[in-house]
C-alpha positions as CSV (number, residue, x, y, z in Angstrom):
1,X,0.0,0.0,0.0
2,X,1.3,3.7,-1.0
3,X,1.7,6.1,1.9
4,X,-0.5,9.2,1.5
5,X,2.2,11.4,2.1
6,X,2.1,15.1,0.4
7,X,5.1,16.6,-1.2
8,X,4.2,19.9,-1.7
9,X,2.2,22.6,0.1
10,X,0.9,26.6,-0.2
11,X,-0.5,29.1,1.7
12,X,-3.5,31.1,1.5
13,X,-6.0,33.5,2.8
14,X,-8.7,35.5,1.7
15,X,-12.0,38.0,3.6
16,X,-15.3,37.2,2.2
17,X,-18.9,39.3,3.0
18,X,-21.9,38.9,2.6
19,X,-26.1,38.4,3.4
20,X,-25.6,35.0,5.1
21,X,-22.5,33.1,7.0
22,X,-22.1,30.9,4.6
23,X,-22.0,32.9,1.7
24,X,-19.4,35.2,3.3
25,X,-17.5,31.9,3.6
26,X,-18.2,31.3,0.0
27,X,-16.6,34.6,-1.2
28,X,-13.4,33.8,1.4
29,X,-12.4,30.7,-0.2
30,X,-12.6,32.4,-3.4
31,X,-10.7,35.4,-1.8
32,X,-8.2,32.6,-1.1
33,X,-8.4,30.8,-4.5
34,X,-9.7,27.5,-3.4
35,X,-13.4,28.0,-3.1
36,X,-13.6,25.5,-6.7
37,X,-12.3,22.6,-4.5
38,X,-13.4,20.0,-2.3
39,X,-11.9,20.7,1.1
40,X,-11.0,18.1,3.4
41,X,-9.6,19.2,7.1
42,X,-7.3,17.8,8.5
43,X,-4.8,18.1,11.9
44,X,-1.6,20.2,12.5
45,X,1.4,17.8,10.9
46,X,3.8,19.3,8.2
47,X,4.7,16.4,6.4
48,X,8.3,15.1,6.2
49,X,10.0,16.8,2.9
50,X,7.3,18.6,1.9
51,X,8.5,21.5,0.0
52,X,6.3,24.8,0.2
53,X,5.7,26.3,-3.1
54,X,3.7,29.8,-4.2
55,X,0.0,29.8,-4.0
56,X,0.0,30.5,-8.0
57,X,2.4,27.3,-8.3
58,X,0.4,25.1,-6.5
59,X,-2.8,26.1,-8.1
60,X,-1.4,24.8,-11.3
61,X,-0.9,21.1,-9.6
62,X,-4.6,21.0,-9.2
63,X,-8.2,20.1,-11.1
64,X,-11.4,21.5,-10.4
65,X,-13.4,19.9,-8.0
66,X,-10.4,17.9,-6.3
67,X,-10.2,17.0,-3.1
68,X,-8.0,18.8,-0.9
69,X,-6.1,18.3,2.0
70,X,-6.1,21.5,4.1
71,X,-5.4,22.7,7.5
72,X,-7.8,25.5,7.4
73,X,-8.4,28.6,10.4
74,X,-11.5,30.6,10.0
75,X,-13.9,32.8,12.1
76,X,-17.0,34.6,10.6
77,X,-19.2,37.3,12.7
78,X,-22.0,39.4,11.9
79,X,-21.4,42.2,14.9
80,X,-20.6,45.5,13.7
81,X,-17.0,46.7,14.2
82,X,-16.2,43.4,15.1
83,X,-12.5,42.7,14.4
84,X,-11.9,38.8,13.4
85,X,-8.8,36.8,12.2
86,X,-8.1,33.4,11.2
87,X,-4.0,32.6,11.1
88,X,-2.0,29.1,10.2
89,X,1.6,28.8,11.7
90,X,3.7,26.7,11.0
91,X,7.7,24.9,12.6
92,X,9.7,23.0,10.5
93,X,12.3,20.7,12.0
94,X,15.9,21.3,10.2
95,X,15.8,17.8,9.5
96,X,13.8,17.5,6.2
97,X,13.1,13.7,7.1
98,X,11.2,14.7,9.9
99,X,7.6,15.7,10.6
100,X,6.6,19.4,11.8
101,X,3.5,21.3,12.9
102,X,0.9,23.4,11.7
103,X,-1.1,25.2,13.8
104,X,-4.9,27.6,13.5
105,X,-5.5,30.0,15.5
106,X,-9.3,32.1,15.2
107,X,-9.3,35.2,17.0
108,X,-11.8,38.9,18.0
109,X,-9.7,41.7,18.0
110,X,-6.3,40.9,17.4
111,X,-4.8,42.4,15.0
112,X,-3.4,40.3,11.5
113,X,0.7,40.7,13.4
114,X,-0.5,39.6,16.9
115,X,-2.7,36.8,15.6
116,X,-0.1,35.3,13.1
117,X,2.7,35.6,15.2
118,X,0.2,33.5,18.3
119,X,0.0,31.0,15.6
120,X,3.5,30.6,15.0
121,X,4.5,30.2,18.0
122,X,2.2,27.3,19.0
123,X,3.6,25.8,15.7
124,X,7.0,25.9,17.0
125,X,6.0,25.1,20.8
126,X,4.5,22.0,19.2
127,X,7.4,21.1,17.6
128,X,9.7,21.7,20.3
129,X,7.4,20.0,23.1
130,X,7.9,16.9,21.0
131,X,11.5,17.2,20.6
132,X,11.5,17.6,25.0
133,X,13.3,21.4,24.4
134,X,10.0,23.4,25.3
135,X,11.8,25.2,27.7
136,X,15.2,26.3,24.6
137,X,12.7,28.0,22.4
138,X,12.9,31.7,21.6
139,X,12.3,34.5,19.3
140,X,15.4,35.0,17.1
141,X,14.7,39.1,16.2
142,X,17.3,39.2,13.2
143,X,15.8,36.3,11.6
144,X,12.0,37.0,12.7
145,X,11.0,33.5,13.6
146,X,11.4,31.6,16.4
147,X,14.3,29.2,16.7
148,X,15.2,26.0,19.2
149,X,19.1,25.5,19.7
150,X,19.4,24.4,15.9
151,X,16.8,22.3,15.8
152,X,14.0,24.4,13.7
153,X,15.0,25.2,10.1
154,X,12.0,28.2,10.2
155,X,8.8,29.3,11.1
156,X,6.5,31.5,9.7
157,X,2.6,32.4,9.8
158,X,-0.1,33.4,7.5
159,X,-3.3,35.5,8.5
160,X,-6.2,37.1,7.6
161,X,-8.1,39.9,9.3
162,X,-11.2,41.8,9.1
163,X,-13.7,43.9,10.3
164,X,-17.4,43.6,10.1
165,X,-18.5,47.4,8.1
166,X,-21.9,47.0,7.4
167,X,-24.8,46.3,10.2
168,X,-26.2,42.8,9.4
169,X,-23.7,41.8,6.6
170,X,-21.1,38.3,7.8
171,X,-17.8,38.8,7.9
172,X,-15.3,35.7,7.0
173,X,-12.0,35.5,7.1
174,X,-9.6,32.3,6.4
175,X,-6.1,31.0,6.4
176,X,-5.4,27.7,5.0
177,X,-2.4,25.1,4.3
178,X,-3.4,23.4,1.3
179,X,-1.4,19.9,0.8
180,X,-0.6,18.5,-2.7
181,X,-0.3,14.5,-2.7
């Protein structure tokens, strides 16, 4: 039997609105160029050498109406002036060969910095709880991710915000790892 193991993988986000919840999730995905795709969730693991390619690149590697694999953070409200975001982190170990972590995070009121960098760092908590160095993590300022002794190759977050403008009208906004078997 084949392992289902990806090899590549993008990031993406997008802010949809509209009359209804879902429909405001509707216009996100397309925001985030995967609303033409069957969406499958799944937990926090980047894959063993997975390499991460451009959202445009890894659009081309896919069919309409495919199933994907996706790590996806979202967060919808209806509550004028209501700031939401929706942010994927993620820690990869510098070992290639070895799995690392993805992380969502769905906030109110965080702005897209503060929410992206929360997600990041649970990422690489993750990945350094496993590795039994929680307590050697830290935030390397001149490289602007987080590192662990020289364990970590990088980390990095993506997020989306917004703000509920109109009384009534749903607010969506999502982040998403999309993995290509």
């Amino acid at each position: 039997m084949s392992a289902l193991v990806p090899k590549q993988i993008f990031f993406t986000r997008g802010v949809g609105r509209g009359e209804s919840e879902l429909q405001s999730f509707e216009e996100a995905l397309r925001d985030a160029h995967i609303a033409q795709y069957n969406l499958s969730s799944i937990s926090s693991i980047f894959p063993p050498n997975c390499e991460v390619v451009s959202v445009n690149d890894g659009l081309k590697l896919l069919s309409d109406g495919q199933i994907l694999f996706s790590v996806l953070a979202r967060n919808s409200s209806n509550e004028l002036n209501r700031m939401i975001s929706a942010a994927i982190g993620y820690a990869i170990p510098r070992d290639k060969k070895k799995w690392g972590y993805l992380s969502e995070h769905h906030s109110y009121g965080q702005t897209e910095k503060v929410a992206g960098y929360f997600a990041e760092k649970l990422a690489a908590e993750m990945l350094a709880s496993t590795m039994g160095l929680q307590d050697k993590l830290v935030w390397d300022e001149t490289k602007n991710e987080y590192v662990l002794e020289d364990k970590i190759l990088t980390t990095k977050n993506i997020c989306s915000t917004g703000v509920v403008l109109k009384s009534g009208e749903w607010t969506t906004v999502v982040a998403a790892a999309v993995l290509i078997v």
